[in-house]
Every structure is written in C-alpha cells, then in structure tokens.
Backbone as XML, in Angstrom:
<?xml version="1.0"?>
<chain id="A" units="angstrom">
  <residue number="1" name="UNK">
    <atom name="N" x="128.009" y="169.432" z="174.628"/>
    <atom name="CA" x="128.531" y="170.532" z="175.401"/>
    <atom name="C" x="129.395" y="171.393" z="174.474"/>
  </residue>
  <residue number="2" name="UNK">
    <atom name="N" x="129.293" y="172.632" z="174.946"/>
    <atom name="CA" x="130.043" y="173.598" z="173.759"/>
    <atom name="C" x="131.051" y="174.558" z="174.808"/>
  </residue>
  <residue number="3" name="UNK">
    <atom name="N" x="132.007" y="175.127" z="174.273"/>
    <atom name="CA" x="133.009" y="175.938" z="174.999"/>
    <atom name="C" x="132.383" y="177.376" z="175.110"/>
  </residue>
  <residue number="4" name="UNK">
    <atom name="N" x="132.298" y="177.704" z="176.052"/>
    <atom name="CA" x="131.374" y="179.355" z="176.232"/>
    <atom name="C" x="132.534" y="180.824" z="176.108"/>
  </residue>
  <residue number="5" name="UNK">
    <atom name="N" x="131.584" y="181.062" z="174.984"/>
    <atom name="CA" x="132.110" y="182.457" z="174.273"/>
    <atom name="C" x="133.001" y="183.454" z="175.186"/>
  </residue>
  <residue number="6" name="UNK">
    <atom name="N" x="134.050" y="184.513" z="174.696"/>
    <atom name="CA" x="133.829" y="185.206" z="175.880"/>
    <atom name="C" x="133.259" y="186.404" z="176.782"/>
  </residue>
  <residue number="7" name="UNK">
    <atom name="N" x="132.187" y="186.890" z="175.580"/>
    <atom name="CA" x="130.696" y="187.364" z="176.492"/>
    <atom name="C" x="130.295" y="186.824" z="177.548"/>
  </residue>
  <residue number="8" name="UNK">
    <atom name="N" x="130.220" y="184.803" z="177.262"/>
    <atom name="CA" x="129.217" y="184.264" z="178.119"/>
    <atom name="C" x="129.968" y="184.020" z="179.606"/>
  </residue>
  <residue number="9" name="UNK">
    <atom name="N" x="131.334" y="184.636" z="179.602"/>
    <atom name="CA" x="131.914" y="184.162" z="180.830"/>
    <atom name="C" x="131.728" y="185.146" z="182.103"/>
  </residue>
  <residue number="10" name="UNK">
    <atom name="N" x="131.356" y="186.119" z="182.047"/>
    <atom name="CA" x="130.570" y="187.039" z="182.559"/>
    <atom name="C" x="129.144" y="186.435" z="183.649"/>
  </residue>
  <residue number="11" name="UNK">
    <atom name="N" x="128.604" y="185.739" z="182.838"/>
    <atom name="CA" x="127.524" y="185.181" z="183.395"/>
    <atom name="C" x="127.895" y="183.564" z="184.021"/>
  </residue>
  <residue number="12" name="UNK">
    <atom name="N" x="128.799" y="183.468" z="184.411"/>
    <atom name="CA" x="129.435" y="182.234" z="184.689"/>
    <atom name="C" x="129.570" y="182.448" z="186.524"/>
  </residue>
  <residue number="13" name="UNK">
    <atom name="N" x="129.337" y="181.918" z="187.572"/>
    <atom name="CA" x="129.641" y="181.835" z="188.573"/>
    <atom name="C" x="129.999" y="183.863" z="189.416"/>
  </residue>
  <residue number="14" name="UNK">
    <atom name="N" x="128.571" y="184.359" z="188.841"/>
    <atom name="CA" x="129.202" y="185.750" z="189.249"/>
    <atom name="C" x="129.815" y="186.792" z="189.114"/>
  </residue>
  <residue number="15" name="UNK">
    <atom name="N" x="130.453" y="186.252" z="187.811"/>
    <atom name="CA" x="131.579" y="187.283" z="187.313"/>
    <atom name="C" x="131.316" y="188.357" z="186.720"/>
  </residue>
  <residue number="16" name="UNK">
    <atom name="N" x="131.959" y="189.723" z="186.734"/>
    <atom name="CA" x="131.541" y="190.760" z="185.768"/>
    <atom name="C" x="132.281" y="191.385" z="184.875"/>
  </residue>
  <residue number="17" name="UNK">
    <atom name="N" x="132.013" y="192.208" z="184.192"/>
    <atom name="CA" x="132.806" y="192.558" z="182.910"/>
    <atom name="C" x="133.127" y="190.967" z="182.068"/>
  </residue>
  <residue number="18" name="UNK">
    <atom name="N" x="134.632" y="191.698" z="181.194"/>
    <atom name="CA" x="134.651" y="190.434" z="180.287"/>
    <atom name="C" x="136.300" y="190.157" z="180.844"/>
  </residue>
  <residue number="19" name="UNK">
    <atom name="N" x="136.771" y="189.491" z="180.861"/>
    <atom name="CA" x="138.413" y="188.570" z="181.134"/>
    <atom name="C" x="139.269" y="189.057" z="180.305"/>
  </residue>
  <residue number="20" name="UNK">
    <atom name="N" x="140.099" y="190.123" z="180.019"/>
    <atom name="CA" x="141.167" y="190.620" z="179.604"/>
    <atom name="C" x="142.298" y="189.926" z="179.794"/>
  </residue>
  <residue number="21" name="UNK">
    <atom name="N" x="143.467" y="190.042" z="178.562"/>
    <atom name="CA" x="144.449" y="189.353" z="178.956"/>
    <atom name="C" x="145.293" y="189.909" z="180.243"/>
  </residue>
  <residue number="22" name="UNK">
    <atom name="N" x="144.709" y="191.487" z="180.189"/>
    <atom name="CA" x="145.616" y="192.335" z="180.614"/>
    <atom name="C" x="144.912" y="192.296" z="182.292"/>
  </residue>
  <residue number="23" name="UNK">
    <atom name="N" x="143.932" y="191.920" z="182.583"/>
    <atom name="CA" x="143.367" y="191.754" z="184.329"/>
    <atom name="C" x="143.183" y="190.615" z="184.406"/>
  </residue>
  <residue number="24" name="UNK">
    <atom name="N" x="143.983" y="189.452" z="183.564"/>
    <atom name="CA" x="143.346" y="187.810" z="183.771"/>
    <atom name="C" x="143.836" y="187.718" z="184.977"/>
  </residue>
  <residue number="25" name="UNK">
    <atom name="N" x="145.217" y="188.044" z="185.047"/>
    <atom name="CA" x="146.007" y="187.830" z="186.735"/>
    <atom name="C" x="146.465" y="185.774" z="186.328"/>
  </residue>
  <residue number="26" name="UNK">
    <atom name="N" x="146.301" y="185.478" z="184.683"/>
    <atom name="CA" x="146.971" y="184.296" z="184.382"/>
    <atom name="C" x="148.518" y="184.545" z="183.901"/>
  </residue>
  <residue number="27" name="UNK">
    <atom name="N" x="149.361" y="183.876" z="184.531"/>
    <atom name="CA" x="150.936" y="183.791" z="184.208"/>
    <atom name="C" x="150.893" y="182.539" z="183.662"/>
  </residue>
  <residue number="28" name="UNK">
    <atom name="N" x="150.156" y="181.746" z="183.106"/>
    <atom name="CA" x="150.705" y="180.783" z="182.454"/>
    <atom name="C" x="149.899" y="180.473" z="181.428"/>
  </residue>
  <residue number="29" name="UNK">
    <atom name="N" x="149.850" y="179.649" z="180.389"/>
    <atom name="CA" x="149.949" y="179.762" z="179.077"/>
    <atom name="C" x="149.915" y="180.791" z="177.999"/>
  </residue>
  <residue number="30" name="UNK">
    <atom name="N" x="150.964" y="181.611" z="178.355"/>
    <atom name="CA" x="151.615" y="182.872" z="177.699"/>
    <atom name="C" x="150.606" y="184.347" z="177.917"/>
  </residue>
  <residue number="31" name="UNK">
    <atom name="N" x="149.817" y="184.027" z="178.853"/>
    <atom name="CA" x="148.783" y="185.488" z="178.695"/>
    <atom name="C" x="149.726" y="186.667" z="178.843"/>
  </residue>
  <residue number="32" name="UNK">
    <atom name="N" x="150.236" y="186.792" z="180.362"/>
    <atom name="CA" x="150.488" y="187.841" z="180.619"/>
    <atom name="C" x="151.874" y="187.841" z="181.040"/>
  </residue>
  <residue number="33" name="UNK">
    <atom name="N" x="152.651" y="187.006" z="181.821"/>
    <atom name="CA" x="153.737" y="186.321" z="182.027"/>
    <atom name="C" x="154.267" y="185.000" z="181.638"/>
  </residue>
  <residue number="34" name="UNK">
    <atom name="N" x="154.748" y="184.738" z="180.354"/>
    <atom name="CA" x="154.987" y="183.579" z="180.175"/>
    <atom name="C" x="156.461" y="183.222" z="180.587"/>
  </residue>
  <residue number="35" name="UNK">
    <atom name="N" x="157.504" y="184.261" z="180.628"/>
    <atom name="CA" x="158.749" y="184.183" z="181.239"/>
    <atom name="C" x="158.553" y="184.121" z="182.838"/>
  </residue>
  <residue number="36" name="UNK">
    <atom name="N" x="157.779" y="184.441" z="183.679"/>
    <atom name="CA" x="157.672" y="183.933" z="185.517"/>
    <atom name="C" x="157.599" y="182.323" z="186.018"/>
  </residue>
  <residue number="37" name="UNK">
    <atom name="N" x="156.472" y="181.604" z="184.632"/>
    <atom name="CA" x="157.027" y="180.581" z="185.295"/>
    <atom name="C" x="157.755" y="179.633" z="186.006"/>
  </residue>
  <residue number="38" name="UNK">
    <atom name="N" x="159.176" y="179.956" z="185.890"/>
    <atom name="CA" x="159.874" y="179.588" z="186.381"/>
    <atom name="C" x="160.333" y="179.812" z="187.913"/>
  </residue>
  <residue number="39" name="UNK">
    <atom name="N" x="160.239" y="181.139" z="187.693"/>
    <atom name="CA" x="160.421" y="181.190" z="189.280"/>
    <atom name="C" x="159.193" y="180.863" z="189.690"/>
  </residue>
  <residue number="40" name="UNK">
    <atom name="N" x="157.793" y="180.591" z="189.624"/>
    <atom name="CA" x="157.369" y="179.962" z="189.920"/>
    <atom name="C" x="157.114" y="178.556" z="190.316"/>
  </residue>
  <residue number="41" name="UNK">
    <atom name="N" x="157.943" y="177.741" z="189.413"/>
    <atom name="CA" x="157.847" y="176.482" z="189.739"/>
    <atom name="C" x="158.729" y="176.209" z="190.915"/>
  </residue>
  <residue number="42" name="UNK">
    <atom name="N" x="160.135" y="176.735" z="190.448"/>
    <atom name="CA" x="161.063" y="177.114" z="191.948"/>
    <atom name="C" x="160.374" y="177.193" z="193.294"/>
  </residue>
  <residue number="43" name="UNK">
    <atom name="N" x="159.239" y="178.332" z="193.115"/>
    <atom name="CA" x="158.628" y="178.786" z="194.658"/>
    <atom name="C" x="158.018" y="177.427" z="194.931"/>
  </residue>
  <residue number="44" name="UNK">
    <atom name="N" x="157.284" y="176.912" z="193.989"/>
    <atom name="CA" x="156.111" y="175.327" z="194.250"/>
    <atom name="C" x="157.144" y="174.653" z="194.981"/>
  </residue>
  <residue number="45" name="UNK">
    <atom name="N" x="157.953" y="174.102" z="194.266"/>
    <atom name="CA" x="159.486" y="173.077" z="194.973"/>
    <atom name="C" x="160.129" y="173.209" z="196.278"/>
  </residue>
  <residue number="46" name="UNK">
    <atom name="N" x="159.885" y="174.562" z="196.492"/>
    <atom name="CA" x="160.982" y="174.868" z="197.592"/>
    <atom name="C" x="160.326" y="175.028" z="198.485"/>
  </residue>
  <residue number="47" name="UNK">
    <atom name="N" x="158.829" y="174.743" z="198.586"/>
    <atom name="CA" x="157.701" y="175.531" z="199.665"/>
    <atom name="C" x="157.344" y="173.788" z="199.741"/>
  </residue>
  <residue number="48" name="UNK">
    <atom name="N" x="157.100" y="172.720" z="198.926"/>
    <atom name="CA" x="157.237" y="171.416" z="198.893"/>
    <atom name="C" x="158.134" y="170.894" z="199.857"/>
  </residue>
  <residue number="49" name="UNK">
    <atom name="N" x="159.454" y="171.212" z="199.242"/>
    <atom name="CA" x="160.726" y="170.845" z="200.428"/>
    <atom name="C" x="161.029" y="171.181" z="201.743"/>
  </residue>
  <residue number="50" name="UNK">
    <atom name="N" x="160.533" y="172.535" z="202.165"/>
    <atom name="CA" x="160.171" y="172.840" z="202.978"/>
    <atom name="C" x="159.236" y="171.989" z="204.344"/>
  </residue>
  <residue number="51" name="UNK">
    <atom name="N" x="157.815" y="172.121" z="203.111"/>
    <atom name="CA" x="156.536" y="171.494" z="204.147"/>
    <atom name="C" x="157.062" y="170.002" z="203.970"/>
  </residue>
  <residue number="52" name="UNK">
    <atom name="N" x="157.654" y="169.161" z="203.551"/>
    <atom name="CA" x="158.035" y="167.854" z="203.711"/>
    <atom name="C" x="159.148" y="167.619" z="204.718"/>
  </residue>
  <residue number="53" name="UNK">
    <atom name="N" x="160.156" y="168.735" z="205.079"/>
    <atom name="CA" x="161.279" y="168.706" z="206.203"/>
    <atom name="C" x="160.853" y="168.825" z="207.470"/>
  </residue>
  <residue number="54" name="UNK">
    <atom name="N" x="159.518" y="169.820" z="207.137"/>
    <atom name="CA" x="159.274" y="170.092" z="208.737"/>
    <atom name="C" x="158.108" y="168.589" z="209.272"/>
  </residue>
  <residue number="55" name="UNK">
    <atom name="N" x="157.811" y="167.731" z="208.081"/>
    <atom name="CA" x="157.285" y="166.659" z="208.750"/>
    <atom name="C" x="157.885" y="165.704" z="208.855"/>
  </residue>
  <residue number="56" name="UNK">
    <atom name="N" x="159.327" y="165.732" z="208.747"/>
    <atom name="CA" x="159.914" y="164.353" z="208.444"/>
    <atom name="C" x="160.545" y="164.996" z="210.176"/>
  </residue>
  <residue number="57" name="UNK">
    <atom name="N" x="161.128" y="165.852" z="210.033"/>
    <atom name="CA" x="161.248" y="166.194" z="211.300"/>
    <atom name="C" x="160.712" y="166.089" z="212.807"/>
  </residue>
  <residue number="58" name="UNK">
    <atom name="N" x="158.948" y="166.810" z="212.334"/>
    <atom name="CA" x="157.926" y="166.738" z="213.774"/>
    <atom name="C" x="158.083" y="164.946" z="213.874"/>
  </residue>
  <residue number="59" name="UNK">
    <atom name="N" x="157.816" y="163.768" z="213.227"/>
    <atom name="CA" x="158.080" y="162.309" z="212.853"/>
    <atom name="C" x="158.516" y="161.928" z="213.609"/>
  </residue>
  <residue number="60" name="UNK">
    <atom name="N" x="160.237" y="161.904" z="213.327"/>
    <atom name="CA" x="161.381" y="161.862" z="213.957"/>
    <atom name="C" x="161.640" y="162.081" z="215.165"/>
  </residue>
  <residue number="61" name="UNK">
    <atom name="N" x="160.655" y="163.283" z="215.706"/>
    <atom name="CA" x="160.975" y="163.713" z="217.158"/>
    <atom name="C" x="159.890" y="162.902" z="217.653"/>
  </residue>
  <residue number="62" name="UNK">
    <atom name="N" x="159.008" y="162.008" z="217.416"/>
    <atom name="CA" x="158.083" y="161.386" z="218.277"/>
    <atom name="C" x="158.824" y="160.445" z="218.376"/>
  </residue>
  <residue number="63" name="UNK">
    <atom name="N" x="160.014" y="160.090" z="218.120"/>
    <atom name="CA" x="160.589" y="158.498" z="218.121"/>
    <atom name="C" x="162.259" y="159.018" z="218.836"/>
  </residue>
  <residue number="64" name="UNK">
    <atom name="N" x="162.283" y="160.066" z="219.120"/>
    <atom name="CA" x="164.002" y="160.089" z="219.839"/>
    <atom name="C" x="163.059" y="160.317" z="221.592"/>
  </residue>
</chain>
C-alpha cells in the first residue's frame, strides 16, 4: 500500500479540486490554526462535563 499523492485525493470518495492548506478547514497539525487548539480542547471537556452531569443527574432522579 502506498500514501496517495495530492492529485490523487481528488479522486478519493468524491472529492473535487485539490486540498489547500488554506480550504482544508484542518486546525490541527499546524495547517491553518495551530494556536485554536486549545480552546478547542476546552470546548471537547466542557461539552463532556456537561453531557456526563446531565446523566448522572436524569440517574439520580430515577432513584429519589
């Protein structure tokens, strides 16, 4: 197996044109935003803590 060029990614599942750094729409491994990560990981965590409160919660209320 070989890693496909990036001409050949075009012809991959539909896609058209070629993958720019500048329309990847990737923030992470330095394309286009490598400083957002963070508040990104923040948003992952806090949307985590979130969806885990509101089930420890719905839980809880089947048992009071």
């Amino acid at each position: 197996m070989r890693e496909l060029k990036t001409e050949e990614l075009m012809f991959v599942a539909g896609g058209e044109g070629v993958c720019t750094p500048a329309d990847s729409g990737n923030n992470y491994g330095g394309i286009t935003n490598p400083g957002g990560i963070g508040d990104d990981f923040i948003a992952l965590y806090e949307g985590a803590v979130a969806g885990m409160s509101h089930v420890i919660e719905r839980v809880a209320s089947v048992f009071d």
